[in-house]
C-alpha positions in Angstrom: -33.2 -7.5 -97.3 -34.9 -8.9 -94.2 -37.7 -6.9 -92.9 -37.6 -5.2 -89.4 -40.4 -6.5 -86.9 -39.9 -3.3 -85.0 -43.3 -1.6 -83.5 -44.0 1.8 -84.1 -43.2 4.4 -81.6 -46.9 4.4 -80.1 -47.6 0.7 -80.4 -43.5 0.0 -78.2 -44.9 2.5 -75.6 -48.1 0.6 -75.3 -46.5 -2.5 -74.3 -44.1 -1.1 -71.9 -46.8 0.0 -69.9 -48.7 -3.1 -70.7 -45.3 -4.8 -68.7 -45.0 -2.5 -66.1 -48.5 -2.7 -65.1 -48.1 -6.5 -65.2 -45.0 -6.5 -63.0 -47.0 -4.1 -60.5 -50.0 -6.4 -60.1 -47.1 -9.5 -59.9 -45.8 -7.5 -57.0 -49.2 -6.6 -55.6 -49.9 -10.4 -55.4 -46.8 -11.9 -54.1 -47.3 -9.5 -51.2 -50.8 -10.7 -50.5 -49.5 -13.9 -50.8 -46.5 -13.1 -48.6 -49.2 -11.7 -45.7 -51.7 -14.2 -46.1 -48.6 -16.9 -45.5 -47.3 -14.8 -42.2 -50.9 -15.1 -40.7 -51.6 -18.6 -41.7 -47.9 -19.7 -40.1 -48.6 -17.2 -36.6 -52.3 -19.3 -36.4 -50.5 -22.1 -36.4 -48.0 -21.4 -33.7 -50.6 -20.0 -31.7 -53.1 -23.3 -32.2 -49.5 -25.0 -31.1 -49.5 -22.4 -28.0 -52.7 -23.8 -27.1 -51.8 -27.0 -27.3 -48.2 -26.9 -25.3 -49.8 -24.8 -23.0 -52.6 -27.3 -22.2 -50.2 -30.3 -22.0 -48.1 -28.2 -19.0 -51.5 -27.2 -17.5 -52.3 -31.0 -17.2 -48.9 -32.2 -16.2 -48.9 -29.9 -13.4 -52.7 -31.4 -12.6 -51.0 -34.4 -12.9 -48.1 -33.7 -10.5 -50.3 -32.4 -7.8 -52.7 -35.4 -7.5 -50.1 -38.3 -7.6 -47.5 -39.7 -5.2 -47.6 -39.7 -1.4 -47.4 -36.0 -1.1 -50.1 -35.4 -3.4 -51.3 -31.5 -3.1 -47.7 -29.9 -3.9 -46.7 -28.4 -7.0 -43.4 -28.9 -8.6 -40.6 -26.6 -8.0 -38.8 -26.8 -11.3 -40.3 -27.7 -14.8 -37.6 -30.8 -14.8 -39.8 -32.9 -12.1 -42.5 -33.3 -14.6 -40.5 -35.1 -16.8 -39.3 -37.4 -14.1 -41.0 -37.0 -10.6 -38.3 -36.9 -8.0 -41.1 -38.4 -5.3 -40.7 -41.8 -6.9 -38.1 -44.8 -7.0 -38.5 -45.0 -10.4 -39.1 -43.0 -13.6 -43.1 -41.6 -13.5 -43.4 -39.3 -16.1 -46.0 -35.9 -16.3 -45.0 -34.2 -19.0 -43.2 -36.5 -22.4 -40.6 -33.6 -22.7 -40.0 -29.5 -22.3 -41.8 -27.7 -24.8 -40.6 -24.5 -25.9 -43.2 -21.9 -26.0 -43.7 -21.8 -30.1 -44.3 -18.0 -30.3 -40.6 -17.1 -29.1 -39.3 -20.5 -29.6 -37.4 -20.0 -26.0 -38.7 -21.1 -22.7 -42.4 -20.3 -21.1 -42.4 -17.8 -18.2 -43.5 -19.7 -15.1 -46.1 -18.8 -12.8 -45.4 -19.9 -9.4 -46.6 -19.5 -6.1 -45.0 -17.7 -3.0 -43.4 -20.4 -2.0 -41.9 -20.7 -5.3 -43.7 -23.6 -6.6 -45.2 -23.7 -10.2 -48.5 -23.4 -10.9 -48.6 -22.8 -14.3 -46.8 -21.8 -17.5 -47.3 -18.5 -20.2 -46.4 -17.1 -23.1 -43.2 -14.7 -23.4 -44.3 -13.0 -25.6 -45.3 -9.5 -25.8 -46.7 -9.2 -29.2 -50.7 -9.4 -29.8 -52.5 -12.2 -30.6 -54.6 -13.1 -33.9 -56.7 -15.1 -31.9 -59.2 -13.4 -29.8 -62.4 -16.0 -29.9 -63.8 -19.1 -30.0 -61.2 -20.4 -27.4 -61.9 -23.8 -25.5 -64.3 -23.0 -22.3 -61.0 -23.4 -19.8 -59.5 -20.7 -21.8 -62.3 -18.0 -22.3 -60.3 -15.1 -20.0 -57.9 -15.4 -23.7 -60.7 -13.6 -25.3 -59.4 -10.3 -23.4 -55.6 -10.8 -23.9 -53.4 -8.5 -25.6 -50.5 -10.1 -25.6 -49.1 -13.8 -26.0 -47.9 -13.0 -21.9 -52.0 -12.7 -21.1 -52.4 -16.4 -22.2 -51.5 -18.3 -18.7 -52.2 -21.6 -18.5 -52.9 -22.6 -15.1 -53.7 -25.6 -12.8 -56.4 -25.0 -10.8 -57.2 -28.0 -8.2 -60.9 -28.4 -7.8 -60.5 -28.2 -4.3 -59.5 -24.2 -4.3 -58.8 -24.3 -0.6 -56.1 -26.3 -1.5 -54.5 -24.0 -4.0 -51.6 -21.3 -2.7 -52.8 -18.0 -2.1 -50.0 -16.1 -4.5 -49.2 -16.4 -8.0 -46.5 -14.4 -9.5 -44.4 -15.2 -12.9 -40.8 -15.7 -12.4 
């Protein structure tokens, strides 16, 4: 007659407990794991924020200091990919970037006259972010939302620049 390899009572509920603490601290880990992911992928976006941001911050620099009628900002996001002030195709800005928080559009930020000045996030959740920004973007340190990061041109000249900003 073959012999039963059945554990005694006390010895089966030893290693049920043994497996259900194991299960719990599988559980525990893959939702560490699972967090730990979430705010590695939102660090990126928001290190791609930074970067999108800057590259619409420059165009605009860009936009403003070329052509014949140097001084004006654009008046929609579409002539910084091809400047309507030239014969040909001059190019500010290699293509629209979606703002890689919301994945939709940027708000812009234009001027009274409706001209943009700059681009920010849509955004209205909080950032992880909140130091060691680049010097141009120090006011970040104070945001608390993705809507406070607005990236802005600036001319150098600041008797140049429109006198009011408002996102649209």
């Amino acid at each position: 007659m073959p012999k039963s390899h059945r554990l005694p009572g006390n010895e089966r509920g030893a290693a049920l407990m043994i497996l259900l603490v194991m299960v719990m601290i599988m559980g525990l880990s893959a939702g560490i794991a699972g967090t730990t992911w979430t705010n590695v992928m939102q660090r990126a976006r928001e290190e791609e924020m930074l970067f999108r941001g800057d590259q619409y911050r420059r165009a605009i620099g860009s936009y403003y200091s070329a052509g014949t009628t140097a001084g004006n900002y654009p008046l929609q996001v579409e002539e910084l990919l091809k400047d309507p002030r030239y014969p040909g195709t001059v190019r500010h800005l290699r293509r629209l970037y979606p703002d890689p928080i919301t994945g939709d559009a940027w708000e812009l930020v234009k001027d009274s006259a409706g001209r943009i000045l700059g681009v920010r996030g849509a955004s209205g959740d909080k950032p992880l972010k909140t130091k060691d920004f680049p010097e141009e973007y120090e006011q970040f340190e104070n945001a608390k939302t993705y809507r406070d990061w607005v990236f802005l041109f600036e001319p150098q000249d600041r008797s140049a620049a429109p006198a009011g900003a408002e996102a649209s």
